[in-house]
N, CA, C and O atoms as CSV, one atom per row, in Angstrom:
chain,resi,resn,atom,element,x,y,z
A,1,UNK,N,N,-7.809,-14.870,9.380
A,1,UNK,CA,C,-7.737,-15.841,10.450
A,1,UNK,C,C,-6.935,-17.060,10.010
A,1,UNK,O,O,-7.350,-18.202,10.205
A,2,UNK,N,N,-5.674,-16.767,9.358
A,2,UNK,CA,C,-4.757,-17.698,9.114
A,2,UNK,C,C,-5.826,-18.913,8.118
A,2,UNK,O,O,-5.996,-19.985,8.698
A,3,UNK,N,N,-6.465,-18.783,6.804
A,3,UNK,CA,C,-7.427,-19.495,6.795
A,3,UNK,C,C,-6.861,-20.320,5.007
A,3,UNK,O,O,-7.373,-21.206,4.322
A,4,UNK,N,N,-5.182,-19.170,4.773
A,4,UNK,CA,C,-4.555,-19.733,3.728
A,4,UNK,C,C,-2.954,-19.899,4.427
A,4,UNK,O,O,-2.491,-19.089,5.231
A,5,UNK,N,N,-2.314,-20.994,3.984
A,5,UNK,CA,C,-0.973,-20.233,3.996
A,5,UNK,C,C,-0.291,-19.062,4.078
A,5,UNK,O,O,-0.426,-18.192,3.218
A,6,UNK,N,N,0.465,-18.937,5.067
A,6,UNK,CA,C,1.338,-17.659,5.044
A,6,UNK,C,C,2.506,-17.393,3.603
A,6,UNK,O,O,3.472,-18.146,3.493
A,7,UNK,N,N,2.289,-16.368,2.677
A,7,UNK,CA,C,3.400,-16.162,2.129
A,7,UNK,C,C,4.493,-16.100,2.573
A,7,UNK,O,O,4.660,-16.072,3.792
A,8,UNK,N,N,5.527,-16.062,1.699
A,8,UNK,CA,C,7.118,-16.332,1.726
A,8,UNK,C,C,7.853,-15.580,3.368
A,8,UNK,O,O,8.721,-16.144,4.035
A,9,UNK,N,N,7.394,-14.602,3.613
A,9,UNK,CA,C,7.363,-14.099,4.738
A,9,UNK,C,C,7.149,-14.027,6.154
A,9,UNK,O,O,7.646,-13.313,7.026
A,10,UNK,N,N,5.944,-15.306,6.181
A,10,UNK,CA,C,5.135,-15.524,7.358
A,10,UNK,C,C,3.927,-14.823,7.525
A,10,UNK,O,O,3.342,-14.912,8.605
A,11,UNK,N,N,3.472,-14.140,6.614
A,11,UNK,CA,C,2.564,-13.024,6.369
A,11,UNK,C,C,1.081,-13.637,6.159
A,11,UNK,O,O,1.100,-14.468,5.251
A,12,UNK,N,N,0.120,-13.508,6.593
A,12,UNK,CA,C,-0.985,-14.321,6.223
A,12,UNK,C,C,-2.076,-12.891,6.108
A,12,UNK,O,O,-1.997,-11.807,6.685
A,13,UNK,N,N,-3.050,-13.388,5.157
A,13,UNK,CA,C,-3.843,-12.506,4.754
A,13,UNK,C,C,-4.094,-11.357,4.451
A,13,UNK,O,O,-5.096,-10.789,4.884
A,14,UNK,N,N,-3.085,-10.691,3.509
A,14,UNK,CA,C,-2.286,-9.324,2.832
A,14,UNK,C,C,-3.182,-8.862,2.056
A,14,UNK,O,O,-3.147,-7.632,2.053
A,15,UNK,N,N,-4.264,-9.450,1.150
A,15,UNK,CA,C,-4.899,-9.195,-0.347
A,15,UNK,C,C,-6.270,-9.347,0.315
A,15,UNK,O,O,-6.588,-9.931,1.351
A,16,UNK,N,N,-6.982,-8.668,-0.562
A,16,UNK,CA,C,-8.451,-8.616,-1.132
A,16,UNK,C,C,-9.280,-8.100,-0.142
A,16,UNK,O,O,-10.439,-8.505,-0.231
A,17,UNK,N,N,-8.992,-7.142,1.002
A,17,UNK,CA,C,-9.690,-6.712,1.664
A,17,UNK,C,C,-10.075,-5.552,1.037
A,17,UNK,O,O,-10.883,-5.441,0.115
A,18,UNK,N,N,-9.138,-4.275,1.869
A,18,UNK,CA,C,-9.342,-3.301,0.972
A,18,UNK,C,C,-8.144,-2.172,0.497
A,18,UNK,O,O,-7.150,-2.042,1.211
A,19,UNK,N,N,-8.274,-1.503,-0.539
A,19,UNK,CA,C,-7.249,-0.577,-1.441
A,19,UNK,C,C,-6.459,-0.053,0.332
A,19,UNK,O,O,-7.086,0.264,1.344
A,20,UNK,N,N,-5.137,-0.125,0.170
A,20,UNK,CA,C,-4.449,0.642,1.111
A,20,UNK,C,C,-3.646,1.545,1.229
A,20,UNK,O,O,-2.522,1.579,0.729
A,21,UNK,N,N,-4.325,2.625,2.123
A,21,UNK,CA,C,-2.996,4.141,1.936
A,21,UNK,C,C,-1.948,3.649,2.473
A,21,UNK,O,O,-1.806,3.183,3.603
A,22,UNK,N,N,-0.973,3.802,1.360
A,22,UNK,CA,C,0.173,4.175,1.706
A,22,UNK,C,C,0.905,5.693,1.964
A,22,UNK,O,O,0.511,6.769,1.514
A,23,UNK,N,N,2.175,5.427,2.886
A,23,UNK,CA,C,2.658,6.611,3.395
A,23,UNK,C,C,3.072,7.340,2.409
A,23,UNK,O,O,3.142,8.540,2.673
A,24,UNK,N,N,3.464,6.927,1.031
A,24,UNK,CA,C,4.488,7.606,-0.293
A,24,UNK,C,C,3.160,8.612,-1.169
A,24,UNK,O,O,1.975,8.330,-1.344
A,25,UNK,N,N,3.668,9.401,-1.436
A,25,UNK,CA,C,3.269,10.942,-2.492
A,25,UNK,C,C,3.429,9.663,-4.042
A,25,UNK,O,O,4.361,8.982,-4.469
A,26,UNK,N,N,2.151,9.843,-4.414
A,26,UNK,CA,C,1.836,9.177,-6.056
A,26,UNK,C,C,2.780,10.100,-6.630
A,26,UNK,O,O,2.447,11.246,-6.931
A,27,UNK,N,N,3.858,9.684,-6.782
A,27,UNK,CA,C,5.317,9.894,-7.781
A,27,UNK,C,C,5.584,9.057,-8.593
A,27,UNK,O,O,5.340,7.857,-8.460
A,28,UNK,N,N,6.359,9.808,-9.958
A,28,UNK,CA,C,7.043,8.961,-11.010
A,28,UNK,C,C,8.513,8.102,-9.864
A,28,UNK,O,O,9.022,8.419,-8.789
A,29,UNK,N,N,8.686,7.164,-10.655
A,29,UNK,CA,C,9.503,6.331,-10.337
A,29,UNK,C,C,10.773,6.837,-10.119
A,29,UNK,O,O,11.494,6.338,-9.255
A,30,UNK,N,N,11.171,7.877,-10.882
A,30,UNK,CA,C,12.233,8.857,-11.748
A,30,UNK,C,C,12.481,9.889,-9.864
A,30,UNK,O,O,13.582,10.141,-9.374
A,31,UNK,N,N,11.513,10.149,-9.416
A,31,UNK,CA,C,11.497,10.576,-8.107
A,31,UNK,C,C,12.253,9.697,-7.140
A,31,UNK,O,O,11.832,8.631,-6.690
A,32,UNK,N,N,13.699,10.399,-6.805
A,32,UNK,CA,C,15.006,9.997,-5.989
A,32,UNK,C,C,14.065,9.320,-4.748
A,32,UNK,O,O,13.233,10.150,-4.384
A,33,UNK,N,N,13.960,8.002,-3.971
A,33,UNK,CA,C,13.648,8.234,-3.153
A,33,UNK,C,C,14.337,8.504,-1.639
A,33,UNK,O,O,15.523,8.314,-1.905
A,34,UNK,N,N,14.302,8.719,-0.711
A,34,UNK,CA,C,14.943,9.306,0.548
A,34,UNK,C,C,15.597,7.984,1.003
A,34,UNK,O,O,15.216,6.829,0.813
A,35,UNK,N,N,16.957,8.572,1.819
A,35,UNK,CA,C,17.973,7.805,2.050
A,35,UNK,C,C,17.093,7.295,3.318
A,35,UNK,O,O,16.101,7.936,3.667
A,36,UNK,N,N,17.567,5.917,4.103
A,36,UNK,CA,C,17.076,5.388,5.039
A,36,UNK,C,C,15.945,4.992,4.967
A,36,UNK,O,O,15.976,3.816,5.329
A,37,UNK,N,N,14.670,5.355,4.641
A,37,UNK,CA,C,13.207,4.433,4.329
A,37,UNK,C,C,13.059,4.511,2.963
A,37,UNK,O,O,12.330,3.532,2.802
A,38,UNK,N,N,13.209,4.924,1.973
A,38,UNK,CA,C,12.977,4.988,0.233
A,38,UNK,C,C,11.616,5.394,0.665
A,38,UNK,O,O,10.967,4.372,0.885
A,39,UNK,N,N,10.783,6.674,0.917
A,39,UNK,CA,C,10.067,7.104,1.061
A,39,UNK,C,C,10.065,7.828,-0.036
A,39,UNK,O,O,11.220,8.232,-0.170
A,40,UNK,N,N,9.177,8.350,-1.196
A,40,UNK,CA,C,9.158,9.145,-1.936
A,40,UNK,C,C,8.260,10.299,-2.015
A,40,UNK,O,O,7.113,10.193,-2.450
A,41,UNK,N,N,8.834,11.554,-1.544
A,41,UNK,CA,C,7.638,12.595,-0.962
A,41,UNK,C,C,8.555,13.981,-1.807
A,41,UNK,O,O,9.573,14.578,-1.454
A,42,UNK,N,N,7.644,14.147,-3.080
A,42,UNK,CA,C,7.913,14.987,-3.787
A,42,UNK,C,C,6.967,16.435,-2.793
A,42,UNK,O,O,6.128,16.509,-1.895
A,43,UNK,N,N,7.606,17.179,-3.487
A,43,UNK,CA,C,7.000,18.640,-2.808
A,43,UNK,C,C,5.733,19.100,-3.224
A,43,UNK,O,O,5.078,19.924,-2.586
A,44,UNK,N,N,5.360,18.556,-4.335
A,44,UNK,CA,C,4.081,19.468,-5.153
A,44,UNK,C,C,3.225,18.337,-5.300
A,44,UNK,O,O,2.329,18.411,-6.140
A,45,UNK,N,N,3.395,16.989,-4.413
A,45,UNK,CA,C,1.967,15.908,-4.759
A,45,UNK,C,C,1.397,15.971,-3.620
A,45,UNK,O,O,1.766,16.053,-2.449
A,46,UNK,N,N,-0.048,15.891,-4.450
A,46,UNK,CA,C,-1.683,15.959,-3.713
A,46,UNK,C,C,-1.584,14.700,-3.345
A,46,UNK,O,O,-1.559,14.394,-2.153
A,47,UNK,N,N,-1.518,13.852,-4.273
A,47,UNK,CA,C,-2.036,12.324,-4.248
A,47,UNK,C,C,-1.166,11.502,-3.554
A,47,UNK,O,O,0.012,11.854,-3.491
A,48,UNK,N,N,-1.609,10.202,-2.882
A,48,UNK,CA,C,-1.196,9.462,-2.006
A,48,UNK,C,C,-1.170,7.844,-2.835
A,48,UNK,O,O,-1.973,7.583,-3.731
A,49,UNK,N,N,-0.333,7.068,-2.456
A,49,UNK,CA,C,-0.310,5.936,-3.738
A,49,UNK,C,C,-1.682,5.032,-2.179
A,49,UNK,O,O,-1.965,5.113,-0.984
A,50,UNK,N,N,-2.071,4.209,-3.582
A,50,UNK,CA,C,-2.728,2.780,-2.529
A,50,UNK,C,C,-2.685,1.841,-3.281
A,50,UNK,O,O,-2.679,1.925,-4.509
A,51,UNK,N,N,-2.647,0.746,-2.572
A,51,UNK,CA,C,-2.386,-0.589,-3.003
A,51,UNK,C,C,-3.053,-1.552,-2.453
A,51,UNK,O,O,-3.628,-1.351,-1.383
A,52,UNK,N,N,-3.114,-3.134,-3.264
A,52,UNK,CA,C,-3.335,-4.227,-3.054
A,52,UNK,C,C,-5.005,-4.331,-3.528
A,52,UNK,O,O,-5.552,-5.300,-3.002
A,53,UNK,N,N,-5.747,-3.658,-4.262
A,53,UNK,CA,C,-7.065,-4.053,-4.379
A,53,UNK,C,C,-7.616,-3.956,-3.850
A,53,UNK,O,O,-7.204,-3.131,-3.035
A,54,UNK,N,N,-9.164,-4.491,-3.460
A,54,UNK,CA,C,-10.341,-4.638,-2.465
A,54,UNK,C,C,-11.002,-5.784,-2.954
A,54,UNK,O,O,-10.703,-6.516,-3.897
A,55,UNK,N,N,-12.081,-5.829,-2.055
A,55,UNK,CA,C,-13.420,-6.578,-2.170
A,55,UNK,C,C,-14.020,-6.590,-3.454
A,55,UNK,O,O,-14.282,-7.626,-4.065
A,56,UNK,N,N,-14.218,-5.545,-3.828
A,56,UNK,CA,C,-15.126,-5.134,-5.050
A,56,UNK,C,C,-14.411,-4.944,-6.423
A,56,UNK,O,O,-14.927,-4.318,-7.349
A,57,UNK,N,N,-12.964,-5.636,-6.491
A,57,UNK,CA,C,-12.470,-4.833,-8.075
A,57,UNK,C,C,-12.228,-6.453,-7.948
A,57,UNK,O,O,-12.264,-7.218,-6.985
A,58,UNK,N,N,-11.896,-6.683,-9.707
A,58,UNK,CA,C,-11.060,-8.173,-9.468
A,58,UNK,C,C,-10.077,-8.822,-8.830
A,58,UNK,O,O,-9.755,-8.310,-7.758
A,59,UNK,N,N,-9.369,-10.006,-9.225
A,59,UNK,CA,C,-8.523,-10.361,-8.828
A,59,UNK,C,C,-7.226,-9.805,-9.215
A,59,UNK,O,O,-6.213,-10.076,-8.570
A,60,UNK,N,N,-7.208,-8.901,-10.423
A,60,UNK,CA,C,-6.073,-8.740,-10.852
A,60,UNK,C,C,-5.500,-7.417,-10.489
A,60,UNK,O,O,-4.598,-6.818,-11.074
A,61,UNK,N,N,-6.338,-6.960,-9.157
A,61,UNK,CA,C,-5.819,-5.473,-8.534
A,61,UNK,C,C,-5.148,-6.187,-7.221
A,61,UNK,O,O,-4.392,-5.523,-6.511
A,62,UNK,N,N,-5.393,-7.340,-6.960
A,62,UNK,CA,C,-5.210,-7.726,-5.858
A,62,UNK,C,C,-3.465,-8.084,-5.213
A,62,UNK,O,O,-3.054,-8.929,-4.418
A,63,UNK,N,N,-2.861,-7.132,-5.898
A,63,UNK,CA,C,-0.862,-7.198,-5.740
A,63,UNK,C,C,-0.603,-6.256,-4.919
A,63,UNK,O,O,-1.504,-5.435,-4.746
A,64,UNK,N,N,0.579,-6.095,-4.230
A,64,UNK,CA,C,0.881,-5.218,-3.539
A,64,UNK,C,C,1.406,-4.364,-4.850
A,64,UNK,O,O,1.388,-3.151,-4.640
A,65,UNK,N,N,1.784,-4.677,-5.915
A,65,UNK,CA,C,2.859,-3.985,-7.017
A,65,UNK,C,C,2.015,-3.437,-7.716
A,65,UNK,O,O,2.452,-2.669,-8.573
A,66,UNK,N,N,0.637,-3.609,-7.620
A,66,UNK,CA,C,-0.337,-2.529,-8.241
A,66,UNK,C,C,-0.269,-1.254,-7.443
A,66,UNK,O,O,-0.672,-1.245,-6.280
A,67,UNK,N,N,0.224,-0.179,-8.019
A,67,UNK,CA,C,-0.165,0.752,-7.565
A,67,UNK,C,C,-1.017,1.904,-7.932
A,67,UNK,O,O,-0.470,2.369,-8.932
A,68,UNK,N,N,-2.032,2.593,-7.668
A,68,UNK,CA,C,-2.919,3.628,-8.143
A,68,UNK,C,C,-2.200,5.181,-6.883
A,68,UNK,O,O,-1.126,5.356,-6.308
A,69,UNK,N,N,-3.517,5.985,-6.970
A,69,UNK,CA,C,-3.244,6.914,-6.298
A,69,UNK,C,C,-4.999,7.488,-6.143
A,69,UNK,O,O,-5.909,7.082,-6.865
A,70,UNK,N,N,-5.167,8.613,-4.907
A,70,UNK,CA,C,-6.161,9.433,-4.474
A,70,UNK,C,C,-5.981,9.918,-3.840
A,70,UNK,O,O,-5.118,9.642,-3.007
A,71,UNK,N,N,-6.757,11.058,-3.831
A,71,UNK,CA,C,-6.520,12.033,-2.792
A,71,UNK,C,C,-7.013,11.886,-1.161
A,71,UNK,O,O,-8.141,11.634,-0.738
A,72,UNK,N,N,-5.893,12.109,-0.491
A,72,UNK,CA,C,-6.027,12.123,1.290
A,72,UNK,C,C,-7.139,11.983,1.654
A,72,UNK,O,O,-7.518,11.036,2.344
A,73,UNK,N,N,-8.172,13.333,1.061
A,73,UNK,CA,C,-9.249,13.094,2.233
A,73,UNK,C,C,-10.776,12.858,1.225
A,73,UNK,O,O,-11.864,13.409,1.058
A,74,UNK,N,N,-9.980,11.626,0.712
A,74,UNK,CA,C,-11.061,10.453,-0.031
A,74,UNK,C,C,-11.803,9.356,1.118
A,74,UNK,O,O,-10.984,8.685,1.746
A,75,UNK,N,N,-12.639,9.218,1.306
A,75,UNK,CA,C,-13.134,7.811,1.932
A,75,UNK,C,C,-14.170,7.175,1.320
A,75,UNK,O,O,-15.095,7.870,0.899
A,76,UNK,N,N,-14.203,5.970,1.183
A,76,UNK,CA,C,-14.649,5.149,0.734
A,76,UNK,C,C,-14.649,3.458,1.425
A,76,UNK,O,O,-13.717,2.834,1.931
A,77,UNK,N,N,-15.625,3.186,1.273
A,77,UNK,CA,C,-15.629,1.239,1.731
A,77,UNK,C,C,-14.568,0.464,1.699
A,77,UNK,O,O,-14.045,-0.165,2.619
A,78,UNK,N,N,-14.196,0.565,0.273
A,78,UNK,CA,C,-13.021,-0.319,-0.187
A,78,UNK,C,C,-11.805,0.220,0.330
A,78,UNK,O,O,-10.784,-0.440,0.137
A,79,UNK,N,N,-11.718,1.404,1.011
A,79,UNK,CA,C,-10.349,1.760,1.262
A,79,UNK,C,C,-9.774,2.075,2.907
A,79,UNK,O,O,-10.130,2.890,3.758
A,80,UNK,N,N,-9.119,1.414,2.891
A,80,UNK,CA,C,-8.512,1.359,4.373
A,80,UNK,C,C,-6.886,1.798,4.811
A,80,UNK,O,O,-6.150,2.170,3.898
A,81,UNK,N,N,-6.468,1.758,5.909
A,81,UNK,CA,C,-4.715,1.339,6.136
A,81,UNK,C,C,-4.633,0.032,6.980
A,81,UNK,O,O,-5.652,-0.472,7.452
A,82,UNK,N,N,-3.360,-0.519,7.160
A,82,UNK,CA,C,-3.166,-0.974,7.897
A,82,UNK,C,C,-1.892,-0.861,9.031
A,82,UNK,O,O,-0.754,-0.615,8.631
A,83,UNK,N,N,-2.060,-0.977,9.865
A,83,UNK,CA,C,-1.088,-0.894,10.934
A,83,UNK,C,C,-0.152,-1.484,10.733
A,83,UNK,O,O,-0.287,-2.646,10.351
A,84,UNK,N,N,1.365,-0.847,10.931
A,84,UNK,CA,C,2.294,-1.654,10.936
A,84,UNK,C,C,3.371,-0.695,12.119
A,84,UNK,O,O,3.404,0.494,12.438
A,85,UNK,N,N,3.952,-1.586,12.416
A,85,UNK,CA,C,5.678,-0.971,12.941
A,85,UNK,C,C,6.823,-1.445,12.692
A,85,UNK,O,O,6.915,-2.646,12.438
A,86,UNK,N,N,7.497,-0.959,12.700
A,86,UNK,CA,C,9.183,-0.849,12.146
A,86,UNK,C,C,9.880,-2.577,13.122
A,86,UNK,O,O,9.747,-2.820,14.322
A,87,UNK,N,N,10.487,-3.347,12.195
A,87,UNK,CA,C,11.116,-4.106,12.342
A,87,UNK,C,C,13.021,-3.669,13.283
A,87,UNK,O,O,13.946,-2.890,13.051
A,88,UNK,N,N,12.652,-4.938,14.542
A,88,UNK,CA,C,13.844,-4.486,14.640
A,88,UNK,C,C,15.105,-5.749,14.207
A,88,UNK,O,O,14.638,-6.865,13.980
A,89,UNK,N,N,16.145,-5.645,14.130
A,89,UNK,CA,C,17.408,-6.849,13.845
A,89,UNK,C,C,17.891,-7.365,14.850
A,89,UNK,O,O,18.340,-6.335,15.353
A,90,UNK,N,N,18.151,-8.134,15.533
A,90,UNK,CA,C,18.374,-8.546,16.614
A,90,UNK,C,C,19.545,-9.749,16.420
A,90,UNK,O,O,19.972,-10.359,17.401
């Protein structure tokens, strides 16, 4: 509820809720990623990356540049997505 500053972006309240699926296959770095979104979706990964921390781990999970991984059809408290859509240029 806008209750810190917005980062560099305009972005307000990104961290410490909870761990978030992301759309990318838990790949080495070394994994080309796809032209037009840098999506990285190797053929043979189970695992799904998530990011930014939760509620319950410290502060120092709390980056978007932390990344872990789990499997799809994990659920848990701490772990959520969030909604987004594609930016347009105008």
């Amino acid at each position: 509820m806008d209750t810190y500053p917005p980062n560099r972006l305009g972005i307000y309240d990104m961290h410490g809720n909870v761990w978030e699926w992301c759309r990318d296959a838990y790949a080495p770095y070394t994994t080309a990623p796809r032209a037009g979104d840098g999506l990285r979706e190797p053929r043979d990964a189970e695992a799904r990356v998530i990011r930014g921390g939760s509620y319950d781990y410290g502060a120092r999970f709390g980056r978007s540049a932390d990344r872990y991984w789990d499997r799809p059809e994990l659920t848990y408290r701490a772990l959520g997505c969030r909604p987004a859509r594609a930016l347009r240029r105008e």
